[in-house]
N, CA, C and O atoms as CSV, one atom per row, in Angstrom:
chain,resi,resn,atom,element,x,y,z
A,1,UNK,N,N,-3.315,-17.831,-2.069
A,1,UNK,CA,C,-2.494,-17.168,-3.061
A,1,UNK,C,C,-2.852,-15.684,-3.102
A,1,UNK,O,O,-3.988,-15.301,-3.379
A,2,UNK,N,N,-2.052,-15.036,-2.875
A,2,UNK,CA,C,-2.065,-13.249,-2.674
A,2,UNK,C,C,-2.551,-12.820,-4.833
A,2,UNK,O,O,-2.226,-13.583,-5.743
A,3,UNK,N,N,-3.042,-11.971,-4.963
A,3,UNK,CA,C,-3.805,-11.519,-6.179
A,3,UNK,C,C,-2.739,-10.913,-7.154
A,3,UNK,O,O,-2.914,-10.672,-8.348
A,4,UNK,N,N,-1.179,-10.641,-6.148
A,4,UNK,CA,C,-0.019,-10.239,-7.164
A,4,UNK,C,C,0.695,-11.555,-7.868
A,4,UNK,O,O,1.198,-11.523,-8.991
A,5,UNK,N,N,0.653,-12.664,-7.050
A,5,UNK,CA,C,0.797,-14.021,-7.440
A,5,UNK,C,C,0.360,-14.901,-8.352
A,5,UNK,O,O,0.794,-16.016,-8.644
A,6,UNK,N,N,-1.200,-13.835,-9.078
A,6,UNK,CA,C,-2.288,-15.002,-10.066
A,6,UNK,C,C,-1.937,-14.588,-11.223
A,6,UNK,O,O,-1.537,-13.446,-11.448
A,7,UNK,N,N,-2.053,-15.454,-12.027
A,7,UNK,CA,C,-1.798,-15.195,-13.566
A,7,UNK,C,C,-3.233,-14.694,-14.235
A,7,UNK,O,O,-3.409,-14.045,-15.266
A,8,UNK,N,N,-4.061,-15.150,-13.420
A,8,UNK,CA,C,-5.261,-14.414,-14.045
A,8,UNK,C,C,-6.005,-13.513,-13.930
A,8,UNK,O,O,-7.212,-13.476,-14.169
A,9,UNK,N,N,-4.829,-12.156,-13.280
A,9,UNK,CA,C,-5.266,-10.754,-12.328
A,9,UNK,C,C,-6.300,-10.115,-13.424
A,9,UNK,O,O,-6.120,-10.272,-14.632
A,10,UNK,N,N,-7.176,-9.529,-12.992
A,10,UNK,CA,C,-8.012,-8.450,-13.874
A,10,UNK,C,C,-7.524,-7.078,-13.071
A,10,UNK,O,O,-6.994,-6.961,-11.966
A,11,UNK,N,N,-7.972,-5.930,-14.215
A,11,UNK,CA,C,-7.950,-4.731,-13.432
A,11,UNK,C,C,-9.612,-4.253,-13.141
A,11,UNK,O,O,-10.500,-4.882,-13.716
A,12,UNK,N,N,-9.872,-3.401,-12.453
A,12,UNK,CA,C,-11.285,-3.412,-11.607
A,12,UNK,C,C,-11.780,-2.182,-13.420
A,12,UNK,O,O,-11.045,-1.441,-14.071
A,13,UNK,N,N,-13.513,-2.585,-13.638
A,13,UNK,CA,C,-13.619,-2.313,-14.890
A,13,UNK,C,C,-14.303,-0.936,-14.609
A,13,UNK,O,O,-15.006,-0.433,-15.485
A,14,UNK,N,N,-14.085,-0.214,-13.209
A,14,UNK,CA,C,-14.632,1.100,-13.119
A,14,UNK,C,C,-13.465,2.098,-13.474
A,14,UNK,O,O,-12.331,1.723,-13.773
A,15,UNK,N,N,-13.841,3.311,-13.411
A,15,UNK,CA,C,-12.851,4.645,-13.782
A,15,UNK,C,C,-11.810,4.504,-13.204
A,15,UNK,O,O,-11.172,5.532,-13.433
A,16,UNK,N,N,-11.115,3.715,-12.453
A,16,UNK,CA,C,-9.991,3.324,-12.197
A,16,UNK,C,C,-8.935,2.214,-12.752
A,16,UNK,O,O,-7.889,1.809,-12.244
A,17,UNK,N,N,-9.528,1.892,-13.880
A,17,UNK,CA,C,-8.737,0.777,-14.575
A,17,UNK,C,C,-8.086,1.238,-14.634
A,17,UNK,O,O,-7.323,1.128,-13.675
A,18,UNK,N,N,-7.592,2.365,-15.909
A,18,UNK,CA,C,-6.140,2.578,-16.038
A,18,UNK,C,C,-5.345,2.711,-14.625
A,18,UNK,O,O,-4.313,2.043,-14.559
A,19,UNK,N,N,-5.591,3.260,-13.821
A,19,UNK,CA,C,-4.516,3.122,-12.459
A,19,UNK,C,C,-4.771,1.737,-12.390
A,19,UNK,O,O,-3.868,1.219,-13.047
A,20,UNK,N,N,-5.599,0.757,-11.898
A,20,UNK,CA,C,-5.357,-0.589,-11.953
A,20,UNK,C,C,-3.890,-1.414,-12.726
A,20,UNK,O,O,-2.979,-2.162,-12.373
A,21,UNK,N,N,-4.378,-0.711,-13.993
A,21,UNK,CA,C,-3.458,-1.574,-14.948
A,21,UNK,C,C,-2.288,-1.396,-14.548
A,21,UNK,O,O,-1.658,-2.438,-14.364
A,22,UNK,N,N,-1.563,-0.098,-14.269
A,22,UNK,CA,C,-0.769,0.590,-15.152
A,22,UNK,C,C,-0.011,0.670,-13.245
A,22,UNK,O,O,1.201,0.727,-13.034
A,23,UNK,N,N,-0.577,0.661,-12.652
A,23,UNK,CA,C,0.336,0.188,-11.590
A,23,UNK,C,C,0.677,-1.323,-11.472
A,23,UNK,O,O,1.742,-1.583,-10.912
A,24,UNK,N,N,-0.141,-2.437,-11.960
A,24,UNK,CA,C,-0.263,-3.663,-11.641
A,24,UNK,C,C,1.453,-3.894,-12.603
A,24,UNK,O,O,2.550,-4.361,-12.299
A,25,UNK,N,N,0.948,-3.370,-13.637
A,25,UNK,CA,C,2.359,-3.416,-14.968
A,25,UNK,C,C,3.828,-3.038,-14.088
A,25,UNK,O,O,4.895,-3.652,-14.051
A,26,UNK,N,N,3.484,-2.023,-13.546
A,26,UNK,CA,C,4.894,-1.492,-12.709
A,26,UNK,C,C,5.285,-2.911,-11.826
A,26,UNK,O,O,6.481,-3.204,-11.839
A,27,UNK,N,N,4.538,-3.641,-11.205
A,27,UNK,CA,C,4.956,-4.980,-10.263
A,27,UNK,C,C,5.151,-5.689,-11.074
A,27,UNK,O,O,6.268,-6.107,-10.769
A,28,UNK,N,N,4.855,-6.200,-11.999
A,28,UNK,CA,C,5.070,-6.812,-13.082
A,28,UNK,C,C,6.732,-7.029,-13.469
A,28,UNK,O,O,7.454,-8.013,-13.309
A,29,UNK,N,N,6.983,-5.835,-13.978
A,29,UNK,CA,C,8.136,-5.790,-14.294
A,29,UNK,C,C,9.392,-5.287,-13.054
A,29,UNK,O,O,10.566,-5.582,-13.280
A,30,UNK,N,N,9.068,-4.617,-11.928
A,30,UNK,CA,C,9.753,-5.261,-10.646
A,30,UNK,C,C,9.954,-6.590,-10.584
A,30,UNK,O,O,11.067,-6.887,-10.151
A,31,UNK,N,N,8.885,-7.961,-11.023
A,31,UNK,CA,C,9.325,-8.899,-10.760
A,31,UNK,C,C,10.454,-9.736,-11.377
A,31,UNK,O,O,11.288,-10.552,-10.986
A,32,UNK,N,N,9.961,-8.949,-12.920
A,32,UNK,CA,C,10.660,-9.535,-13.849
A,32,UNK,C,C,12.124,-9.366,-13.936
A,32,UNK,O,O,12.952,-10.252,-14.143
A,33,UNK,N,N,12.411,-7.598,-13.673
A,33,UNK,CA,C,13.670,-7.864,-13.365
A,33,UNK,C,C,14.431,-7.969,-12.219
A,33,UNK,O,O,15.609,-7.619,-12.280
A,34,UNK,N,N,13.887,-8.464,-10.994
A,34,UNK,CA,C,14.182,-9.297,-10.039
A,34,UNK,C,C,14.118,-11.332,-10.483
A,34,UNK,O,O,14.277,-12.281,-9.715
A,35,UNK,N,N,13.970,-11.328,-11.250
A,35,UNK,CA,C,13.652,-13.007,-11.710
A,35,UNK,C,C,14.632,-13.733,-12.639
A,35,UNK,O,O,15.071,-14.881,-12.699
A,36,UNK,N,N,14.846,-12.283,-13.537
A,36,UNK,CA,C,15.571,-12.312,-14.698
A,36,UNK,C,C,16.753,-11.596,-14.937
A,36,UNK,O,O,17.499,-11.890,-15.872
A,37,UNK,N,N,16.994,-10.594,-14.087
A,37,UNK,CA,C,18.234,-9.856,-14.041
A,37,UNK,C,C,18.632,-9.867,-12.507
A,37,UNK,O,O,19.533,-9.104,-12.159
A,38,UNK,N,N,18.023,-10.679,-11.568
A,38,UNK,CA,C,18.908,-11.066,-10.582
A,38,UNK,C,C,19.121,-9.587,-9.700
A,38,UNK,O,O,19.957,-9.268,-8.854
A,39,UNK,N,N,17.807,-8.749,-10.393
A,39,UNK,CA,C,17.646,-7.000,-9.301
A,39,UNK,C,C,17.350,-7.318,-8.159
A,39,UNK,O,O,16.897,-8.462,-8.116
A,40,UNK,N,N,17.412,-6.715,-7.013
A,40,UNK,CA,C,16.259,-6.862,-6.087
A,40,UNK,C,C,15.404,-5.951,-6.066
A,40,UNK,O,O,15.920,-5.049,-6.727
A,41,UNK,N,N,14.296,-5.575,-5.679
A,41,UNK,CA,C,12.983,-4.435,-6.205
A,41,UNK,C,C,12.277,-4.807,-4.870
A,41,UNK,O,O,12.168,-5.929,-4.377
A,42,UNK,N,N,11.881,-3.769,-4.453
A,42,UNK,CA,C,10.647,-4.130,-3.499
A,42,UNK,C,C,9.541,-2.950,-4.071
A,42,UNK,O,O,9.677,-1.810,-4.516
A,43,UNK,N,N,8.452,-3.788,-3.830
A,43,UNK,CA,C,7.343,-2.610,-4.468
A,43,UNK,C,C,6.416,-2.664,-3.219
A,43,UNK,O,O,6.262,-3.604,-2.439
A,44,UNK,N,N,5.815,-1.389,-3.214
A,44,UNK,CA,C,4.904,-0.547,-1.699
A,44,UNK,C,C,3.827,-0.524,-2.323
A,44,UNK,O,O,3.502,0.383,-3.089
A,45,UNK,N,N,3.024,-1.717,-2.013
A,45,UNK,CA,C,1.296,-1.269,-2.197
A,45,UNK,C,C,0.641,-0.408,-1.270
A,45,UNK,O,O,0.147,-0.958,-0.286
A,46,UNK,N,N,0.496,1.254,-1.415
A,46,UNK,CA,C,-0.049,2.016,-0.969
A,46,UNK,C,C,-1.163,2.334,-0.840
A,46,UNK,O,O,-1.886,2.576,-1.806
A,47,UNK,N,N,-1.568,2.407,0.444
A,47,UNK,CA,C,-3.614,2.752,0.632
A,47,UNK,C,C,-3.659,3.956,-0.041
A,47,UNK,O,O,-2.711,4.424,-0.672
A,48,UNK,N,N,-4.779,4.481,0.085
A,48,UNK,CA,C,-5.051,6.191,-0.205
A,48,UNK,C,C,-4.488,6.923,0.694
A,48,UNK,O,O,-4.469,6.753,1.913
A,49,UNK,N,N,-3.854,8.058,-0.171
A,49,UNK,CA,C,-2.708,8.938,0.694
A,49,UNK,C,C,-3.438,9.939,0.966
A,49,UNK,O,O,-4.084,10.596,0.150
A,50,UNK,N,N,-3.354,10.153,2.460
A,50,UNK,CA,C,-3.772,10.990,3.029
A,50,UNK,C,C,-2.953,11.752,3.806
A,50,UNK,O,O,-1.872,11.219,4.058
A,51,UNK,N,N,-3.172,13.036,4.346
A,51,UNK,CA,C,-2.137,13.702,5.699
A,51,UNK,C,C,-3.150,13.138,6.968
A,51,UNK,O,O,-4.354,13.333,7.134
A,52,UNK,N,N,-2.198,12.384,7.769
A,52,UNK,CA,C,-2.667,11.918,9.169
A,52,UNK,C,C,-2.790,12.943,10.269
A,52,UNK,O,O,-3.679,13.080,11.109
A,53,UNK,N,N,-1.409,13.802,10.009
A,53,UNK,CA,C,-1.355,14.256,10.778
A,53,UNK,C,C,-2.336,15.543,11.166
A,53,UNK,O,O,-2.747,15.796,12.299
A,54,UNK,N,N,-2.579,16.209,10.089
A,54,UNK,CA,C,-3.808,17.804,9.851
A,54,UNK,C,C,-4.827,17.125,9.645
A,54,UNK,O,O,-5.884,17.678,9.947
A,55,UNK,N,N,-4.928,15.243,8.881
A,55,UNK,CA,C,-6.106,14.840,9.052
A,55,UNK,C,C,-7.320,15.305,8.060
A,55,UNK,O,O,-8.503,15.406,8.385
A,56,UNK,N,N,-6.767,15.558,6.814
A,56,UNK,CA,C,-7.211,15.860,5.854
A,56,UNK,C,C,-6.471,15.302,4.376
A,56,UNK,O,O,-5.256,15.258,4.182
A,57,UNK,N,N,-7.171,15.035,3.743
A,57,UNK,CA,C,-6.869,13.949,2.423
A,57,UNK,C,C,-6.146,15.226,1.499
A,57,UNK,O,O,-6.215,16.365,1.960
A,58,UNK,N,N,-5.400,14.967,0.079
A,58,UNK,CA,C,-5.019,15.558,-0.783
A,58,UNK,C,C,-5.601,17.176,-0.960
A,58,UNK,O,O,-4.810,18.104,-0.791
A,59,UNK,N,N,-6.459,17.333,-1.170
A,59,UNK,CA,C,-7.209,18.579,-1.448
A,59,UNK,C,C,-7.963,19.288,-0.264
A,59,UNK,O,O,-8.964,19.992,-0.399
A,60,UNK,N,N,-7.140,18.908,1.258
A,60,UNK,CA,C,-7.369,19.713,2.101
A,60,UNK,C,C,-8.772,19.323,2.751
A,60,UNK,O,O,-8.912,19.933,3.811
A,61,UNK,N,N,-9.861,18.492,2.449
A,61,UNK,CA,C,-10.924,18.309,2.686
A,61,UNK,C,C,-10.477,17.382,4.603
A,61,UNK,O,O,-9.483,16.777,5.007
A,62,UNK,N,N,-11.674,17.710,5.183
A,62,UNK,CA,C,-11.703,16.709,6.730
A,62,UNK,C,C,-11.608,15.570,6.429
A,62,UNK,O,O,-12.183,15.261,5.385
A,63,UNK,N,N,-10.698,14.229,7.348
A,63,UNK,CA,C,-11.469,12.798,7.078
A,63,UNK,C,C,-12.478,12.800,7.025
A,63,UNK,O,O,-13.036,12.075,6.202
A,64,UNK,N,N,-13.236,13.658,7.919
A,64,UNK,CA,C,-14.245,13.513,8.593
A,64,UNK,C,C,-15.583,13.548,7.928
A,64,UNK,O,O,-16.713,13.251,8.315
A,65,UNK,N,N,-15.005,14.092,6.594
A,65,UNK,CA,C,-16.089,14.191,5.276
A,65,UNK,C,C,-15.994,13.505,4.158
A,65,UNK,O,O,-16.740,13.577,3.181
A,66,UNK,N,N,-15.057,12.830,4.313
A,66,UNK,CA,C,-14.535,11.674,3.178
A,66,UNK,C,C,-15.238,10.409,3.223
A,66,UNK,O,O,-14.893,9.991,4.329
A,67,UNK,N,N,-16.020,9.515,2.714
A,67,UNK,CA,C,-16.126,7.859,2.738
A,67,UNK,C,C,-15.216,7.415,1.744
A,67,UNK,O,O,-14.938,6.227,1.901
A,68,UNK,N,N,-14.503,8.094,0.513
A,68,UNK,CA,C,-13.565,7.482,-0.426
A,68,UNK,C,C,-12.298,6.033,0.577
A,68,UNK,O,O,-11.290,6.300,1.230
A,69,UNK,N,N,-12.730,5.028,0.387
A,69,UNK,CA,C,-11.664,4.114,0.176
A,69,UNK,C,C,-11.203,4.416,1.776
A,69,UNK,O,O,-9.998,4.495,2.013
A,70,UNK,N,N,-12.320,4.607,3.019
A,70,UNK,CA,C,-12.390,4.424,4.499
A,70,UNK,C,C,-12.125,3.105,4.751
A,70,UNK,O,O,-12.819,2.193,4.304
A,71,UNK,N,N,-10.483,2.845,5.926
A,71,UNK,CA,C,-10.293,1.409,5.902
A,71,UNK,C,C,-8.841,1.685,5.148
A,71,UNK,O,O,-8.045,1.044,5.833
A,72,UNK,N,N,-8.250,2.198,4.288
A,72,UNK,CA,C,-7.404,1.509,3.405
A,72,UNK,C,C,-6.484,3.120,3.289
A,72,UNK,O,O,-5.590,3.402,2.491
A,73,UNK,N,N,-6.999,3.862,4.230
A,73,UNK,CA,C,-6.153,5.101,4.190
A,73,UNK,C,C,-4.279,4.831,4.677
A,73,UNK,O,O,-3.882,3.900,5.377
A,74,UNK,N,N,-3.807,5.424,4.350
A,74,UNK,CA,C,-2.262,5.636,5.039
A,74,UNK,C,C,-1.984,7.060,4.634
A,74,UNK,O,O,-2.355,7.773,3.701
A,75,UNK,N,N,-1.066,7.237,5.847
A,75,UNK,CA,C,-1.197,8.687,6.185
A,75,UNK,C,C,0.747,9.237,5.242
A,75,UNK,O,O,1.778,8.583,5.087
A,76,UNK,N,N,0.445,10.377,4.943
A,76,UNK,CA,C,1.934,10.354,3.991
A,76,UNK,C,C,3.402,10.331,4.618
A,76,UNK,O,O,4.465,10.210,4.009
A,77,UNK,N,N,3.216,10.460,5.820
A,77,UNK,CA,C,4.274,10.245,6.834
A,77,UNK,C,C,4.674,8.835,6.884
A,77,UNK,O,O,5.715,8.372,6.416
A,78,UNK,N,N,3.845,8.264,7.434
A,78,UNK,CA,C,4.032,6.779,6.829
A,78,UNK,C,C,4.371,5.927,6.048
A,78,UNK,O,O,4.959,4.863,6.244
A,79,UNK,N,N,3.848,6.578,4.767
A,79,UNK,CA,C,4.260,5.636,3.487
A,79,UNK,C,C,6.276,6.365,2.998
A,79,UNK,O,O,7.170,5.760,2.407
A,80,UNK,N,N,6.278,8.043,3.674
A,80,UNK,CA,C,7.640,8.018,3.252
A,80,UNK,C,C,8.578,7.602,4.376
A,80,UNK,O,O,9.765,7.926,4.343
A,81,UNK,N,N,8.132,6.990,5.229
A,81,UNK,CA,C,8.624,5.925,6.388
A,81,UNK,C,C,9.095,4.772,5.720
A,81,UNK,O,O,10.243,4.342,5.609
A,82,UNK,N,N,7.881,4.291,5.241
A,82,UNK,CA,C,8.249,2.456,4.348
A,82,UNK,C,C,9.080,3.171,3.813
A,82,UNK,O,O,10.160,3.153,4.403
A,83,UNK,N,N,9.018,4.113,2.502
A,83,UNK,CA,C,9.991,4.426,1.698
A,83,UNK,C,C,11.100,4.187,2.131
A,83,UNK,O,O,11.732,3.226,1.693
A,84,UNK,N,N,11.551,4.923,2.998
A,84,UNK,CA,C,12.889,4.803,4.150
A,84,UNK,C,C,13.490,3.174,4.097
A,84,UNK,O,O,14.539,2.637,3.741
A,85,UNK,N,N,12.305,2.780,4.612
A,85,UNK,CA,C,12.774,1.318,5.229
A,85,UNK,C,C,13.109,0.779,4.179
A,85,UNK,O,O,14.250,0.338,4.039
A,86,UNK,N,N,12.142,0.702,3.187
A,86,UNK,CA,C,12.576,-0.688,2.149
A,86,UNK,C,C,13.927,-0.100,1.529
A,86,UNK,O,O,14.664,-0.928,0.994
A,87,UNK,N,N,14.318,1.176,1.541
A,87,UNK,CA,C,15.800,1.525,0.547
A,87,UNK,C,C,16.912,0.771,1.955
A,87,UNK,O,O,18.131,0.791,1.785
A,88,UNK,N,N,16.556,0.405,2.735
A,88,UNK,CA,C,17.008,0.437,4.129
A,88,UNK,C,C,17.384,-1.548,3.709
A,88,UNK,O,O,18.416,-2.115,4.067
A,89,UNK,N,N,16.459,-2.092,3.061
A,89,UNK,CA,C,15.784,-3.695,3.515
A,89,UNK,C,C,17.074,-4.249,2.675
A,89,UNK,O,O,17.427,-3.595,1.693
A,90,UNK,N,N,17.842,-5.526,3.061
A,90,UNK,CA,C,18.865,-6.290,2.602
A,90,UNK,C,C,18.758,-7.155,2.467
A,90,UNK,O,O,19.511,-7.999,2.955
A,91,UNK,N,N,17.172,-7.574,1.291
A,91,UNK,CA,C,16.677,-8.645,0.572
A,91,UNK,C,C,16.894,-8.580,-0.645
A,91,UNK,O,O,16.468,-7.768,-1.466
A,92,UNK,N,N,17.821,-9.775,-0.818
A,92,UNK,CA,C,17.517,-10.307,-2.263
A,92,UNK,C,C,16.140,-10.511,-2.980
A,92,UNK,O,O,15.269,-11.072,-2.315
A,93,UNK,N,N,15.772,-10.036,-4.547
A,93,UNK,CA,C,14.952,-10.831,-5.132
A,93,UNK,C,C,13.589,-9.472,-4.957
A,93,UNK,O,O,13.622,-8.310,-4.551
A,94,UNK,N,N,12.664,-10.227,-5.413
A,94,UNK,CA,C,11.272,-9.454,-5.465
A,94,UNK,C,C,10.394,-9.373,-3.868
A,94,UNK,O,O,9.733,-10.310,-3.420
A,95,UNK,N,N,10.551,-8.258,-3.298
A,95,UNK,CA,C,9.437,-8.097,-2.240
A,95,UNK,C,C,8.538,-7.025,-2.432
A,95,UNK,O,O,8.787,-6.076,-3.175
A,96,UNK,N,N,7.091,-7.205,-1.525
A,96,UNK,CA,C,5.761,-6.713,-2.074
A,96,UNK,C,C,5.128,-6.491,-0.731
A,96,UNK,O,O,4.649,-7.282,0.081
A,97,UNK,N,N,5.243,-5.390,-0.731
A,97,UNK,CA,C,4.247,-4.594,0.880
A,97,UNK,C,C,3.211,-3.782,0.934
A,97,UNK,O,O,3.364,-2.581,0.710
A,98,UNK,N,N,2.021,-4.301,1.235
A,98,UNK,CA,C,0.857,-3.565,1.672
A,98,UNK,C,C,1.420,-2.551,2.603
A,98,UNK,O,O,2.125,-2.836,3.571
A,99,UNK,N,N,1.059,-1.327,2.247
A,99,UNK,CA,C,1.450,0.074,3.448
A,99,UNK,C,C,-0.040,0.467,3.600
A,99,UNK,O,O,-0.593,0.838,2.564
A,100,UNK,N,N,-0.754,0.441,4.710
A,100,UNK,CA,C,-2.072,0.645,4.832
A,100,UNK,C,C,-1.819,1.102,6.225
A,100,UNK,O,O,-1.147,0.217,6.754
A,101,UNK,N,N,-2.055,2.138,7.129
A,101,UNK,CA,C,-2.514,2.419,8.187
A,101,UNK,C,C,-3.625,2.056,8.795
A,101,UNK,O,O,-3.390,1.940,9.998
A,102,UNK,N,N,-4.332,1.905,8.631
A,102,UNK,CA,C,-6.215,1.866,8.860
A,102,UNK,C,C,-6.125,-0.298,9.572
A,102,UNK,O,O,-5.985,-1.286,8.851
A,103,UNK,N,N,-6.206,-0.281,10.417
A,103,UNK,CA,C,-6.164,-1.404,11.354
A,103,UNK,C,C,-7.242,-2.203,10.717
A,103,UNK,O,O,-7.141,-3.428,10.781
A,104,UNK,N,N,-8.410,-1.595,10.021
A,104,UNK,CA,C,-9.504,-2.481,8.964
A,104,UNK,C,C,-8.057,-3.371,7.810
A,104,UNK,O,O,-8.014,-4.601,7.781
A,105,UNK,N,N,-7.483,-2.892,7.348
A,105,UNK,CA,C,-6.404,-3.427,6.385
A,105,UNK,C,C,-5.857,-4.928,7.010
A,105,UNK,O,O,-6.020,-5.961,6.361
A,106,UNK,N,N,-5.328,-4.922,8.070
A,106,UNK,CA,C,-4.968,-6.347,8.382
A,106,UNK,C,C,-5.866,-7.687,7.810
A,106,UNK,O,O,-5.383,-8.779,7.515
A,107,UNK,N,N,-7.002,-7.381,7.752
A,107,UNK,CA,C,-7.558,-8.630,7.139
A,107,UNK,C,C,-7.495,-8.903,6.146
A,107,UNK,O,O,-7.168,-10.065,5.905
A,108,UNK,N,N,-7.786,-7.939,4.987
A,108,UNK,CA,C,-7.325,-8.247,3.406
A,108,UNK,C,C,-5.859,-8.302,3.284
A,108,UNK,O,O,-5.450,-9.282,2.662
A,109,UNK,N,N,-4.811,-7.336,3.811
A,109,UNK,CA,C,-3.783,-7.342,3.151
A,109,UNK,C,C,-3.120,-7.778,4.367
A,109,UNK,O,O,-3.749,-7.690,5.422
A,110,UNK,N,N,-1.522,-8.395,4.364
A,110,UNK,CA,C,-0.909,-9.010,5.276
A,110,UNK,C,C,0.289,-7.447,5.869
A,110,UNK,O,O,1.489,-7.289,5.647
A,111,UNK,N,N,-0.528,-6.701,6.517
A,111,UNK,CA,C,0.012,-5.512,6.808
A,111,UNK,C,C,1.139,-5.712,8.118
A,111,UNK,O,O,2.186,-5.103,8.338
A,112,UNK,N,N,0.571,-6.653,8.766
A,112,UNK,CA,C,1.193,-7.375,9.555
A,112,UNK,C,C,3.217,-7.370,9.068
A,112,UNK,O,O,4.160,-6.594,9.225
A,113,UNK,N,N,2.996,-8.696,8.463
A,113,UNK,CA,C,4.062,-8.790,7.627
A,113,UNK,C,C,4.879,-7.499,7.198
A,113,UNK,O,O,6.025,-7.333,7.617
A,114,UNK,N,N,4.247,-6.567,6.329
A,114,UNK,CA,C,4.873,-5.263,6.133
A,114,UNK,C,C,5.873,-4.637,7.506
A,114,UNK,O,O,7.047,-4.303,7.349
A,115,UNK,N,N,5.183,-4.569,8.762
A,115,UNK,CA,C,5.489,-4.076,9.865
A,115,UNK,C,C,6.329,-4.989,10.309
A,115,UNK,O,O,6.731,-4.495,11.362
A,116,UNK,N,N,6.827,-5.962,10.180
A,116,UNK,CA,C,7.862,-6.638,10.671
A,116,UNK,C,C,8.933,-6.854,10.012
A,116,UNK,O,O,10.069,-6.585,10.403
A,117,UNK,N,N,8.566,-7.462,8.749
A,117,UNK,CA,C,10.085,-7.090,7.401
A,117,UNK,C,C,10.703,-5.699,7.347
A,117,UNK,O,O,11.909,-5.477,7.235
A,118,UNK,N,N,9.549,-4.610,7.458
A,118,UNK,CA,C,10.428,-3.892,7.235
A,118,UNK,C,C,10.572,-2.825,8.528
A,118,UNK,O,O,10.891,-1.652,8.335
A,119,UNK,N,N,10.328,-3.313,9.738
A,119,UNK,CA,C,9.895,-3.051,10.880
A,119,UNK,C,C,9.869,-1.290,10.738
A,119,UNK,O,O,10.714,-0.400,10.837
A,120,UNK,N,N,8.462,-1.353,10.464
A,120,UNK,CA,C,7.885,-0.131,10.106
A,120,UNK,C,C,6.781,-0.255,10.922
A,120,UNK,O,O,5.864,-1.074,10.860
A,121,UNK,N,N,7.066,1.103,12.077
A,121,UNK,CA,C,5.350,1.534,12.865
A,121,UNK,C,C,4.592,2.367,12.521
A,121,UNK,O,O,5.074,3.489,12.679
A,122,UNK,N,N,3.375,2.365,12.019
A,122,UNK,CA,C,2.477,3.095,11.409
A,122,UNK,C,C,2.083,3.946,12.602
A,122,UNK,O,O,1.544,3.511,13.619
A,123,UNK,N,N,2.395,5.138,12.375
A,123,UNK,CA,C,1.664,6.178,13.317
A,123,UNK,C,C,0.246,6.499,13.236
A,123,UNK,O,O,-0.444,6.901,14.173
A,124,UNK,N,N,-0.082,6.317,12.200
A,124,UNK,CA,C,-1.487,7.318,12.130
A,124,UNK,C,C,-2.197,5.691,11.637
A,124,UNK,O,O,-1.878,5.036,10.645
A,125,UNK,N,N,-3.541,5.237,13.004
A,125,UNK,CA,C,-3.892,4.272,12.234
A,125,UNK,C,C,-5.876,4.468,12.211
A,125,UNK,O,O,-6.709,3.570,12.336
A,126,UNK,N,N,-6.024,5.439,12.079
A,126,UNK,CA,C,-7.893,6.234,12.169
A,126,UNK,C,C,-8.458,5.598,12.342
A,126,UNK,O,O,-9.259,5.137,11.529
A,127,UNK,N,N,-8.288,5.168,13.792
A,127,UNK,CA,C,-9.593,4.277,14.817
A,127,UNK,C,C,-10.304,5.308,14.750
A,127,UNK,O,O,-11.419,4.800,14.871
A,128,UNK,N,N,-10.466,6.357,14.648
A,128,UNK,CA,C,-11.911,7.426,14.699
A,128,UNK,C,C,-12.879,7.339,13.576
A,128,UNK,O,O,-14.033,7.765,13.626
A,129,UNK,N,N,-12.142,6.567,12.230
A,129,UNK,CA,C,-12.408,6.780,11.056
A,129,UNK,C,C,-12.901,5.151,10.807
A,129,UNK,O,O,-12.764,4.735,9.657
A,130,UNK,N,N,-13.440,4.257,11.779
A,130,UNK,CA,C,-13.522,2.910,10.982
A,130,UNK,C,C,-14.693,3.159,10.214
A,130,UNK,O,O,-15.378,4.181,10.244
A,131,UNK,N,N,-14.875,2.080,9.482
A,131,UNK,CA,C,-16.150,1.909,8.631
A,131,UNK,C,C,-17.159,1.399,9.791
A,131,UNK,O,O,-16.833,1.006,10.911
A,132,UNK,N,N,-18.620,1.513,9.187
A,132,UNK,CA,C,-19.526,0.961,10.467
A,132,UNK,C,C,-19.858,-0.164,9.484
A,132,UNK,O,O,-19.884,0.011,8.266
A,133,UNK,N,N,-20.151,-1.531,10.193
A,133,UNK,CA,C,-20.390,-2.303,9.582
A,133,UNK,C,C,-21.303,-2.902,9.529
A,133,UNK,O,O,-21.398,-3.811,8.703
């Protein structure tokens, strides 16, 4: 069972709750009014947005100096790619896509899936940048 599916989701109890919550609430009610008003909604679970291409995160800093949330990056080209696609997608009902670049992502999230529903190729996927494990 995927963690958007449980009725008994928590939000994470560090300085990021409120984003926890308060995005979790936004799927929430995508579902609801896909369930109940017969919308269709697709919602984009987005890694940390980064530029792939200059290869530097929000505030201009190197990957190369970043460990923030290594693994779970997507690059902003990308995610306004999905964007594209899902206004593009001719599904009924509630759909839910991990957008993660970072090839570490396939195991937690079904990124897979993302890339084929909404046949979206992730350009930027920072094999230079894996985690060491």
């Amino acid at each position: 069972m995927k963690d958007c599916d449980r009725a008994d989701w928590r939000s994470s109890p560090d300085s990021d709750h409120l984003y926890d919550l308060t995005k979790r609430l936004q799927e929430e009610i995508a579902k609801d009014f896909a369930d109940t008003l017969g919308m269709t909604t697709v919602v984009l679970r987005a890694g940390h947005v980064v530029d792939g291409r200059e290869e530097v995160d929000p505030q201009g800093r190197p990957l190369r100096s970043i460990d923030y949330c290594r693994g779970g990056w997507v690059s902003r080209y990308d995610l306004a790619s999905a964007c594209l696609k899902a206004l593009e997608l001719r599904r009924a009902g509630y759909s839910m896509y991990h957008v993660i670049g970072s090839t570490e992502a396939y195991g937690p999230f079904d990124v897979a899936m993302t890339e084929q529903e909404l046949g979206l190729t992730f350009e930027s996927r920072f094999e230079e940048y894996r985690q060491e494990n």
